[in-house]
LUMZATI-141574 format. One record per residue: residue number from 1; x, y, z of N, C-alpha, C, O in turn. Coordinates in Angstrom, 1 decimal. Layout:
<torfi><i>NUM</i><n_px>X</n_px><n_py>Y</n_py><n_pz>Z</n_pz><ca_px>X</ca_px><ca_py>Y</ca_py><ca_pz>Z</ca_pz><c_px>X</c_px><c_py>Y</c_py><c_pz>Z</c_pz><o_px>X</o_px><o_py>Y</o_py><o_pz>Z</o_pz></torfi>
...
//
This chain:
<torfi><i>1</i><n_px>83.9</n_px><n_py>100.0</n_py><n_pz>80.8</n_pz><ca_px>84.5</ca_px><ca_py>99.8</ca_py><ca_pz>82.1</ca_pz><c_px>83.4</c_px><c_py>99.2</c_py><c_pz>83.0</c_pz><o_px>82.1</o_px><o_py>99.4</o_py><o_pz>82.9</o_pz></torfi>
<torfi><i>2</i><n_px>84.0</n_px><n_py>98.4</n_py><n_pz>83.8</n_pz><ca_px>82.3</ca_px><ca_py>97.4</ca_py><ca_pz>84.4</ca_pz><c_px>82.4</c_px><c_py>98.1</c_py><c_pz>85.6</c_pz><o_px>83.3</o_px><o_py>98.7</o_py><o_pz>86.2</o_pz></torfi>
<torfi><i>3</i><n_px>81.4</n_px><n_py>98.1</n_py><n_pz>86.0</n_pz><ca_px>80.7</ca_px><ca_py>98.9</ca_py><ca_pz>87.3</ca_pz><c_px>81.7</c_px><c_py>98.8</c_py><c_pz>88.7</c_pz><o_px>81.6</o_px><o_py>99.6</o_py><o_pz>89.5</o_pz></torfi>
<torfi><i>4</i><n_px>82.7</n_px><n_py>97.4</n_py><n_pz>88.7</n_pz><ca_px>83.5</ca_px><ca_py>97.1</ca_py><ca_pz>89.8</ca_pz><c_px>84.8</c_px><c_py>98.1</c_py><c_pz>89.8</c_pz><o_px>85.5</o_px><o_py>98.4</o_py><o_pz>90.8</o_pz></torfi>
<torfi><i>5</i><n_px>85.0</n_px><n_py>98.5</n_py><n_pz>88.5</n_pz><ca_px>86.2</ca_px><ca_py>98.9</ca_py><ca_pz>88.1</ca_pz><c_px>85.9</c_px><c_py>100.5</c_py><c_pz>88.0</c_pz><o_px>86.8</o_px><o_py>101.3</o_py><o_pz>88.2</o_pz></torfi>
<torfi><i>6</i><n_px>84.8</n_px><n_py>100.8</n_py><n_pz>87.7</n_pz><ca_px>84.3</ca_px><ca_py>102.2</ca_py><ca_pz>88.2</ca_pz><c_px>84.6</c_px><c_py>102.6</c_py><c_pz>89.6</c_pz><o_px>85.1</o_px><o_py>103.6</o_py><o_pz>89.9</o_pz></torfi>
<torfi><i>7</i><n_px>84.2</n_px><n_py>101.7</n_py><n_pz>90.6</n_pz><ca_px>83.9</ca_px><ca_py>102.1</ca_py><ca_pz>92.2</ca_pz><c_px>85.6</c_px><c_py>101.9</c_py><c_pz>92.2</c_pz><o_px>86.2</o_px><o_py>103.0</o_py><o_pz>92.3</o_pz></torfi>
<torfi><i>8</i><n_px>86.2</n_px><n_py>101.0</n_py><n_pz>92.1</n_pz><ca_px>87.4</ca_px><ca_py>101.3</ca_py><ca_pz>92.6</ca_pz><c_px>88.4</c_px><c_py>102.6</c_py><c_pz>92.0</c_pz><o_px>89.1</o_px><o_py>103.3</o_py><o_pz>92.8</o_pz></torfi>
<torfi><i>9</i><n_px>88.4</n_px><n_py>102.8</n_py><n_pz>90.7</n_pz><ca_px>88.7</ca_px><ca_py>104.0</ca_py><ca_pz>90.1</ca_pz><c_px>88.4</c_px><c_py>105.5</c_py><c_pz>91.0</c_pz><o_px>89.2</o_px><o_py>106.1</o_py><o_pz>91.7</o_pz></torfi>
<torfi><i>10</i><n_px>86.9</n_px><n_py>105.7</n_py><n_pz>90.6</n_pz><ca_px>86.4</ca_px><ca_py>106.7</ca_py><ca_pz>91.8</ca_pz><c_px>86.9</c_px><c_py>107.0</c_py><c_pz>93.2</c_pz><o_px>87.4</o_px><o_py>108.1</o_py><o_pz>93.6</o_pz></torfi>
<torfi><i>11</i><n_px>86.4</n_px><n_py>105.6</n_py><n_pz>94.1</n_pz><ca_px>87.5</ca_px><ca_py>105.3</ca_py><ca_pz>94.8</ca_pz><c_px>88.7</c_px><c_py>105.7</c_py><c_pz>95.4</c_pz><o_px>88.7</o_px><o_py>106.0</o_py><o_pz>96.6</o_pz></torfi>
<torfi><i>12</i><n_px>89.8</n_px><n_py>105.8</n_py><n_pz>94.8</n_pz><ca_px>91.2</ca_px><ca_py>105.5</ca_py><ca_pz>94.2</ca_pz><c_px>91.1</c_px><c_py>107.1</c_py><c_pz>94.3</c_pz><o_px>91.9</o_px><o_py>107.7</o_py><o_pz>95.0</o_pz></torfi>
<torfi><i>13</i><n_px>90.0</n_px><n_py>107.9</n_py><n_pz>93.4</n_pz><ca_px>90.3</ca_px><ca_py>109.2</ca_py><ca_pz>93.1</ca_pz><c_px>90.4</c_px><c_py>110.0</c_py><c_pz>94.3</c_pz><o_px>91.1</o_px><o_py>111.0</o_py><o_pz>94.5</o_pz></torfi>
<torfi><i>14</i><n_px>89.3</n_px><n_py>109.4</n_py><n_pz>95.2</n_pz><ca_px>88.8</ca_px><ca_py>109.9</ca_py><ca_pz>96.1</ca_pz><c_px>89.7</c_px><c_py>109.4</c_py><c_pz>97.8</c_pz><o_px>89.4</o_px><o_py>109.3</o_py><o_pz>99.0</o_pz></torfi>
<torfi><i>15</i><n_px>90.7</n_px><n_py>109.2</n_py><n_pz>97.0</n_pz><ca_px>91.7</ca_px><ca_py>109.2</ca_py><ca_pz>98.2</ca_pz><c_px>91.1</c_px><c_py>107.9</c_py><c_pz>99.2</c_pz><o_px>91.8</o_px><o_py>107.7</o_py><o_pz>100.1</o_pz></torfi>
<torfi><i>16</i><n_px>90.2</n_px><n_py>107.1</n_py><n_pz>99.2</n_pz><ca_px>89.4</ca_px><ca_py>106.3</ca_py><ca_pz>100.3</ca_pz><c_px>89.7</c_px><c_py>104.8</c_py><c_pz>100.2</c_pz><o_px>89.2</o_px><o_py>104.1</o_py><o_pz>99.2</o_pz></torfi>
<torfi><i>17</i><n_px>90.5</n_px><n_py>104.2</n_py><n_pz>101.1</n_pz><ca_px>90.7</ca_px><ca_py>102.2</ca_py><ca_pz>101.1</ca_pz><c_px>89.8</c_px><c_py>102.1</c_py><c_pz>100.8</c_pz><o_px>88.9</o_px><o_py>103.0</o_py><o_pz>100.9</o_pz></torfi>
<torfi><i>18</i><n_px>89.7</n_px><n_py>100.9</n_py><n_pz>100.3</n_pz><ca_px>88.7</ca_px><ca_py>100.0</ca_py><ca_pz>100.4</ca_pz><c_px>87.7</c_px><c_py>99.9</c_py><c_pz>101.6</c_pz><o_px>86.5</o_px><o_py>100.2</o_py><o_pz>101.6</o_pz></torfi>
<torfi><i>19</i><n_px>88.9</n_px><n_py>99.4</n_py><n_pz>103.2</n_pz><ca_px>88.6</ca_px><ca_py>99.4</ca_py><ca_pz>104.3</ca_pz><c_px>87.5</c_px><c_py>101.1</c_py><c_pz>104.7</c_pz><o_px>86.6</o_px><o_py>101.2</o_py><o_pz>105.5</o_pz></torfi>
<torfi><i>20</i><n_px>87.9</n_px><n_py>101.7</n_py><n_pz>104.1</n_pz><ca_px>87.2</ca_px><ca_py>103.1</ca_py><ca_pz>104.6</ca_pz><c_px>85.9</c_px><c_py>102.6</c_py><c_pz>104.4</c_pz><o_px>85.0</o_px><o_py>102.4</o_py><o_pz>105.2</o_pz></torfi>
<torfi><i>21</i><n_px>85.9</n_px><n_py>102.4</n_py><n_pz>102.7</n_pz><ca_px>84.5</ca_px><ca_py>102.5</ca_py><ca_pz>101.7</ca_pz><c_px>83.6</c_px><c_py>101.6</c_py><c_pz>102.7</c_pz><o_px>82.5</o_px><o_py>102.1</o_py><o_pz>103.0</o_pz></torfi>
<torfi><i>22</i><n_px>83.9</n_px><n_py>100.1</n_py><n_pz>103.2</n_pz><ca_px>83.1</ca_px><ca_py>99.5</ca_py><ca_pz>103.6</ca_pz><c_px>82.7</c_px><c_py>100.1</c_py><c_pz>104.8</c_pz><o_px>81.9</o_px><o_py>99.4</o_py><o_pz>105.5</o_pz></torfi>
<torfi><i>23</i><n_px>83.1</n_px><n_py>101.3</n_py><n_pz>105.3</n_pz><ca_px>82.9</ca_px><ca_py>101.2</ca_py><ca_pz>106.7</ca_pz><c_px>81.9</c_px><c_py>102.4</c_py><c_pz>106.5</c_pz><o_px>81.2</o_px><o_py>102.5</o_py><o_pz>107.4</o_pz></torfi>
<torfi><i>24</i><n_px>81.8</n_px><n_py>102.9</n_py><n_pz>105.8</n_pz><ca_px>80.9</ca_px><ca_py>104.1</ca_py><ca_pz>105.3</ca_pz><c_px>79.9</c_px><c_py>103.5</c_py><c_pz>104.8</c_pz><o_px>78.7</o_px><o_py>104.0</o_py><o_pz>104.9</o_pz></torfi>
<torfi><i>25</i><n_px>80.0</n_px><n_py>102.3</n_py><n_pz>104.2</n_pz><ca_px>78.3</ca_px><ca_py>101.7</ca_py><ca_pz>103.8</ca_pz><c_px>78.3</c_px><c_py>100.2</c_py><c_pz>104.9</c_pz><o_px>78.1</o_px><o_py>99.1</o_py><o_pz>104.5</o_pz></torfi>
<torfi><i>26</i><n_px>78.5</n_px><n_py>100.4</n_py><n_pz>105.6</n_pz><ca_px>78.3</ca_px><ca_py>99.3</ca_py><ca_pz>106.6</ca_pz><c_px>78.3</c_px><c_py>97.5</c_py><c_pz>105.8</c_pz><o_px>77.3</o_px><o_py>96.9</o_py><o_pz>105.5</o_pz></torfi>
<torfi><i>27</i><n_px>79.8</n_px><n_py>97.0</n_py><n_pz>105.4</n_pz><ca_px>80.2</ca_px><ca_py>96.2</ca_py><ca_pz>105.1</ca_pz><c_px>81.3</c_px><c_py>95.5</c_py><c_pz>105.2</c_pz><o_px>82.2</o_px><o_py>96.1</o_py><o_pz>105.7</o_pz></torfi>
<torfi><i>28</i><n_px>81.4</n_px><n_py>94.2</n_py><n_pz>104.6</n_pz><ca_px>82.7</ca_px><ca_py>94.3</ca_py><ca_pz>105.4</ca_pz><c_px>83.6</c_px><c_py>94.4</c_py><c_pz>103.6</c_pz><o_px>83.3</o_px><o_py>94.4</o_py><o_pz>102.4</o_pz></torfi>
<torfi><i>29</i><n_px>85.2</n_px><n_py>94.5</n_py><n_pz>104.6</n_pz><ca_px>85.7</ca_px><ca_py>95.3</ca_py><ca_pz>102.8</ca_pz><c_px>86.0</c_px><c_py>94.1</c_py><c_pz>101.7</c_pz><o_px>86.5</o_px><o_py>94.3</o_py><o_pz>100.6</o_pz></torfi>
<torfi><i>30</i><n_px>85.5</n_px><n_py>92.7</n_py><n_pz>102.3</n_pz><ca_px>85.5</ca_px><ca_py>91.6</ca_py><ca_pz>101.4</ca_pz><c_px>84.9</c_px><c_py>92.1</c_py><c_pz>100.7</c_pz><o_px>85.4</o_px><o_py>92.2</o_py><o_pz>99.6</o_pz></torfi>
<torfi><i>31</i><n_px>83.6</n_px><n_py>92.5</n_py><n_pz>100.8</n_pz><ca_px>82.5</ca_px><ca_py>92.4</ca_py><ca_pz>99.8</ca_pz><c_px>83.2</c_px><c_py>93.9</c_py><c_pz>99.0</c_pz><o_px>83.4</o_px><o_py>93.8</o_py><o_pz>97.8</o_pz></torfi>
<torfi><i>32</i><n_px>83.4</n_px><n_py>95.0</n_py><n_pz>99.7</n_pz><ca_px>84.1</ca_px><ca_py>96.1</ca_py><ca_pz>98.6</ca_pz><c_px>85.0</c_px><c_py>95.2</c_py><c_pz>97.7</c_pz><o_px>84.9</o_px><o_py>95.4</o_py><o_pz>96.5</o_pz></torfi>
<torfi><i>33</i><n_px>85.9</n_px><n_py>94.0</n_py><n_pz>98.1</n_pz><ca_px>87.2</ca_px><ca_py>93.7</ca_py><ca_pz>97.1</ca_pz><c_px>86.2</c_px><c_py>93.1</c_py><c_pz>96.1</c_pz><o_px>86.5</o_px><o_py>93.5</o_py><o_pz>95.0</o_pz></torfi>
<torfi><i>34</i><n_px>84.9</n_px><n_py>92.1</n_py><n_pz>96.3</n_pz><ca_px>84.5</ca_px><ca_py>91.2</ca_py><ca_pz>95.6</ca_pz><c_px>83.7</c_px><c_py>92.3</c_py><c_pz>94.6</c_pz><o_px>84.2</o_px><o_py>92.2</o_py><o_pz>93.5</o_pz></torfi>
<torfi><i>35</i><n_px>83.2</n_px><n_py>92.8</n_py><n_pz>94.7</n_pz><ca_px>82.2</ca_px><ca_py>94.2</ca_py><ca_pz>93.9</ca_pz><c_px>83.1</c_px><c_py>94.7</c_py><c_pz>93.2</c_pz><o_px>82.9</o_px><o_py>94.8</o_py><o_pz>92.0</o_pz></torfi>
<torfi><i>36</i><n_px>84.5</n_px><n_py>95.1</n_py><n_pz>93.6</n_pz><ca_px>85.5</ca_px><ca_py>95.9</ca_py><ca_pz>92.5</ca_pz><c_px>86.1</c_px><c_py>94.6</c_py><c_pz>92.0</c_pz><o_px>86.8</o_px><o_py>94.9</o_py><o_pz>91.1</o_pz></torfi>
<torfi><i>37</i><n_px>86.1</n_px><n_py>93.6</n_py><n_pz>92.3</n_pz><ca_px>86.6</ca_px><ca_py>92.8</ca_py><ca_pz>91.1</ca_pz><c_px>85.3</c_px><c_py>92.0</c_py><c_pz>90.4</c_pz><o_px>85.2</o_px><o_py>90.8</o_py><o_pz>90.3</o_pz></torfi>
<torfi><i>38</i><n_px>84.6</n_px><n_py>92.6</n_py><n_pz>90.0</n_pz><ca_px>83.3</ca_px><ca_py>92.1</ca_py><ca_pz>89.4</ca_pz><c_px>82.5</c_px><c_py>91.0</c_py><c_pz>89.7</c_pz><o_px>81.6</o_px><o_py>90.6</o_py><o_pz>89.0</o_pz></torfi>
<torfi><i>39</i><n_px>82.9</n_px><n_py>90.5</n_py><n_pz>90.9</n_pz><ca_px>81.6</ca_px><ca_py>89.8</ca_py><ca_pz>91.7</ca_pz><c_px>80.0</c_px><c_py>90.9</c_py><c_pz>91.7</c_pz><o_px>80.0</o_px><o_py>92.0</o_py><o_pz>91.2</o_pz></torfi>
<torfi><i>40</i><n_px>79.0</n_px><n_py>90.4</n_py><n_pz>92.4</n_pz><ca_px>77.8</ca_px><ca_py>90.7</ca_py><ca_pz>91.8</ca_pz><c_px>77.1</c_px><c_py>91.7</c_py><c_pz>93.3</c_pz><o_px>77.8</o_px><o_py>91.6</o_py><o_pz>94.3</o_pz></torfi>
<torfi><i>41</i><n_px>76.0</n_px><n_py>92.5</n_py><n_pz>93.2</n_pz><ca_px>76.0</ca_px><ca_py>92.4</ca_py><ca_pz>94.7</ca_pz><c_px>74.3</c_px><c_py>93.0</c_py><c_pz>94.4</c_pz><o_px>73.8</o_px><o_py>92.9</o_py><o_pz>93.3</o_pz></torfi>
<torfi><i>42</i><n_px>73.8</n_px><n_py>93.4</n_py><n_pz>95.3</n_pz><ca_px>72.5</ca_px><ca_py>93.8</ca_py><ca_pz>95.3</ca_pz><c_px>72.5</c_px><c_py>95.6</c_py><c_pz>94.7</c_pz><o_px>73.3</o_px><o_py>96.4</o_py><o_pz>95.1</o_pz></torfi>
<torfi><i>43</i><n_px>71.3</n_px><n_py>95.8</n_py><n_pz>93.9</n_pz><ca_px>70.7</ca_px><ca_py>97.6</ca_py><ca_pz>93.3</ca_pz><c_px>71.4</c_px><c_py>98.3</c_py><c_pz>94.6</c_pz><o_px>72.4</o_px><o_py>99.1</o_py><o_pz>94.5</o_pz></torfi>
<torfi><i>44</i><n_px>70.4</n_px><n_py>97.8</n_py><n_pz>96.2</n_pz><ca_px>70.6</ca_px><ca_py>98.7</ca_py><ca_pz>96.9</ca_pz><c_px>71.8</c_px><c_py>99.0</c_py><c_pz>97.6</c_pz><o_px>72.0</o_px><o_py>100.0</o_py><o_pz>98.2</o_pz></torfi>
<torfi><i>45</i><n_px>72.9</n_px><n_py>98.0</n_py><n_pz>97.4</n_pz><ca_px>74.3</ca_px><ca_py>98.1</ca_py><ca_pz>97.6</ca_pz><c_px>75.2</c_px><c_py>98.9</c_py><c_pz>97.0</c_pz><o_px>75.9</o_px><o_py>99.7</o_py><o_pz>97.5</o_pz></torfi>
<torfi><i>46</i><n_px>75.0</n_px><n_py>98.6</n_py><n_pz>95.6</n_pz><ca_px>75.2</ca_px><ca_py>99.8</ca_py><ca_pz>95.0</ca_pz><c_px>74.9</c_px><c_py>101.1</c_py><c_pz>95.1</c_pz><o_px>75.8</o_px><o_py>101.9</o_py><o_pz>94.9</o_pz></torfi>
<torfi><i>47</i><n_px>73.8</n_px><n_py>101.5</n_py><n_pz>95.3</n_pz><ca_px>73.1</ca_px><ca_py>103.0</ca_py><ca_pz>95.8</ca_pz><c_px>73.8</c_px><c_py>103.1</c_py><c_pz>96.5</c_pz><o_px>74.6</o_px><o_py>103.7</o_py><o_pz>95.9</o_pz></torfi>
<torfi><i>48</i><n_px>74.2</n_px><n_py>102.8</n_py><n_pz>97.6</n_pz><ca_px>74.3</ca_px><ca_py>103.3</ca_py><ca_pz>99.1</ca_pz><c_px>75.9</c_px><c_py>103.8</c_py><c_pz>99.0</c_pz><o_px>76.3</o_px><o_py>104.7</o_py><o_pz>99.6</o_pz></torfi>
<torfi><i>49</i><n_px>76.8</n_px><n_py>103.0</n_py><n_pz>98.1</n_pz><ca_px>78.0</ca_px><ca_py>102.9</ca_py><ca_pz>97.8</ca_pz><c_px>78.4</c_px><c_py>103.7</c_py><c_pz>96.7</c_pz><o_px>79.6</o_px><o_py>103.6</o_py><o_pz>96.4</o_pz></torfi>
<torfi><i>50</i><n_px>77.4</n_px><n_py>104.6</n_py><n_pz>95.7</n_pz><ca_px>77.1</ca_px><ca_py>105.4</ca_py><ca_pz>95.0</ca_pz><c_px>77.3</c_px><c_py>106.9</c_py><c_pz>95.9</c_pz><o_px>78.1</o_px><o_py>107.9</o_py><o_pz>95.7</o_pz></torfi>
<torfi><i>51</i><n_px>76.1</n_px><n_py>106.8</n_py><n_pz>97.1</n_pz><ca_px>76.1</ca_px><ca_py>107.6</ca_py><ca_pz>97.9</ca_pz><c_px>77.1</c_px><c_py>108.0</c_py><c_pz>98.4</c_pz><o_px>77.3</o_px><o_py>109.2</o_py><o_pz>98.5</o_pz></torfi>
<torfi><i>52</i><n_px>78.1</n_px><n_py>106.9</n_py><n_pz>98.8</n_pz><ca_px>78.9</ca_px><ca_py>107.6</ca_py><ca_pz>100.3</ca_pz><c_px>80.0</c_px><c_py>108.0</c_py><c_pz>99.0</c_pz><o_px>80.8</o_px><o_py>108.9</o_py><o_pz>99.4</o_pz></torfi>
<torfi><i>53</i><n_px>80.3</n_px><n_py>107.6</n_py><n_pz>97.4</n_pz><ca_px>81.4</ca_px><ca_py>108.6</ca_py><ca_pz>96.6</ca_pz><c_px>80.8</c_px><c_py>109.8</c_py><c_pz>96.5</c_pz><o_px>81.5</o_px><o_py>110.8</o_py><o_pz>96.2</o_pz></torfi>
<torfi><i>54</i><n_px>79.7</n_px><n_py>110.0</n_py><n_pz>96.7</n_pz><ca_px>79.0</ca_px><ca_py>111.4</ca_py><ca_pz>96.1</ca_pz><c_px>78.8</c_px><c_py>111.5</c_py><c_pz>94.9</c_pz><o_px>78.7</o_px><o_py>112.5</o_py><o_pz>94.3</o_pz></torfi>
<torfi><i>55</i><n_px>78.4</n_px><n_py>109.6</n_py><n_pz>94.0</n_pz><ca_px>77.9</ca_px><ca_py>109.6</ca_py><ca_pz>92.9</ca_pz><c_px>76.6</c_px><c_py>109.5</c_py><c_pz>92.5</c_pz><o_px>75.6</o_px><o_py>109.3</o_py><o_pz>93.3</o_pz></torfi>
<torfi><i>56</i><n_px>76.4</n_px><n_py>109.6</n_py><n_pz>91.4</n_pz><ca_px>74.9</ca_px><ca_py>108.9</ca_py><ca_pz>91.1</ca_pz><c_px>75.1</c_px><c_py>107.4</c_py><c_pz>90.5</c_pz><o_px>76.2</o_px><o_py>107.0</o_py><o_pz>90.1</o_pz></torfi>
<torfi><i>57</i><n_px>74.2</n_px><n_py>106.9</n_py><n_pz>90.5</n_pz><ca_px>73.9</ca_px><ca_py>105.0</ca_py><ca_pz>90.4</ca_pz><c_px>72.3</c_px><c_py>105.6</c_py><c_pz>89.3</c_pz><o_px>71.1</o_px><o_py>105.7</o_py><o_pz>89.5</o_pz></torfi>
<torfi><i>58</i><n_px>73.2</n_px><n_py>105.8</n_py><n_pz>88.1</n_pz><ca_px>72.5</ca_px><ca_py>105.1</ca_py><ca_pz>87.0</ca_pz><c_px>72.3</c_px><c_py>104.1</c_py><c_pz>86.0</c_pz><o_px>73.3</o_px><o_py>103.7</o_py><o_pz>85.3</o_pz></torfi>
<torfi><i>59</i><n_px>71.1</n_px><n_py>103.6</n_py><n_pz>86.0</n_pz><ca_px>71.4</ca_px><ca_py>101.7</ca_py><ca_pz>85.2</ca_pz><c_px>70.3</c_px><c_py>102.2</c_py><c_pz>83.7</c_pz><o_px>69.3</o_px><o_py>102.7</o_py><o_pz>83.3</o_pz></torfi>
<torfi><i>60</i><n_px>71.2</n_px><n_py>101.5</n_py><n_pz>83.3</n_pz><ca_px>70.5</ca_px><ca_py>101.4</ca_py><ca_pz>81.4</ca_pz><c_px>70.6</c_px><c_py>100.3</c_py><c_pz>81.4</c_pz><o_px>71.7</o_px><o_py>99.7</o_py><o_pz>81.4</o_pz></torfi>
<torfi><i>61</i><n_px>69.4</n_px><n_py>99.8</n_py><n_pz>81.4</n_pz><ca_px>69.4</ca_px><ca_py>98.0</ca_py><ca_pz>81.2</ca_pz><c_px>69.0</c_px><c_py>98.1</c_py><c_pz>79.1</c_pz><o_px>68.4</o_px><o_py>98.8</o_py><o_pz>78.3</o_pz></torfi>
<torfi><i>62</i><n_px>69.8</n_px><n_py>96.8</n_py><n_pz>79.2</n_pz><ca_px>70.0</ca_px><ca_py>96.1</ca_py><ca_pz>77.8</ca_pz><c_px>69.2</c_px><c_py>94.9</c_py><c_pz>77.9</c_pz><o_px>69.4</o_px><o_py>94.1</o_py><o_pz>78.8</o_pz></torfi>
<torfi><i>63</i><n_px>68.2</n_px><n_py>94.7</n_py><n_pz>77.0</n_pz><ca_px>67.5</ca_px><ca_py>93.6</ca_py><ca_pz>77.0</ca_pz><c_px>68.1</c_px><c_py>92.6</c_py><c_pz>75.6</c_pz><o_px>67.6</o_px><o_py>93.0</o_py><o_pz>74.5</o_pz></torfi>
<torfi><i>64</i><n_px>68.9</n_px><n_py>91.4</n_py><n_pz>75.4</n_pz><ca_px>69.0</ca_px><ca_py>90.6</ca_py><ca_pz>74.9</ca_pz><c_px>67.6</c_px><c_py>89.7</c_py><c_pz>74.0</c_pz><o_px>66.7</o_px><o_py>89.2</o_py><o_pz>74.7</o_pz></torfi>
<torfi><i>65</i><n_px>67.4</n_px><n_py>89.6</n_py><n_pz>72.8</n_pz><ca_px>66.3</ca_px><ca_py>89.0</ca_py><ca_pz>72.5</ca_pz><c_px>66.4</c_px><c_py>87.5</c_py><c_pz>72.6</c_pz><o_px>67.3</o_px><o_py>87.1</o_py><o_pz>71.9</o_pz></torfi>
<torfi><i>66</i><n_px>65.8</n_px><n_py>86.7</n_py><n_pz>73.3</n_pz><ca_px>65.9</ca_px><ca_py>85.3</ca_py><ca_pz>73.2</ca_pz><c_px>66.1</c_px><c_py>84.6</c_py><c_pz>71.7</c_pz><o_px>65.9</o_px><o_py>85.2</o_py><o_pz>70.7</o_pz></torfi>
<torfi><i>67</i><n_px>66.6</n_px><n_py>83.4</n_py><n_pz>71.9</n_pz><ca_px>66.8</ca_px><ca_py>83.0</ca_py><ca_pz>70.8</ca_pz><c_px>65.8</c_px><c_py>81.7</c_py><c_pz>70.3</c_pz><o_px>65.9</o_px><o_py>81.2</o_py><o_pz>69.2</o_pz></torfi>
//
């Protein structure tokens, strides 16, 4: 499940619009729709949006070997 579809799920569970979520990390809820539909956004965006679910924001990066 990709990271956009996590937040909105959680989200979702957590009883909270969209409009809420942005207003708890100081955004506007474009950018919440564009993040839960897998647009891109910044680490620290994520943290903070991590924070206000009362999740943790862990990354396992995958390194691809060039070809």
């Amino acid at each position: 499940m990709s990271i956009g579809r996590q937040i909105a799920h959680i989200r979702t569970l957590a009883g909270i619009s969209q409009t809420q979520l942005a207003r708890m990390v100081c955004c506007a809820q474009s950018q919440i729709c564009k993040i839960e539909g897998g647009g891109g956004t910044s680490l620290a965006q994520l943290q903070n949006i991590a924070d206000a679910l009362g999740e943790s924001l862990v990354i396992h990066p995958v390194f691809q070997a060039e070809e």
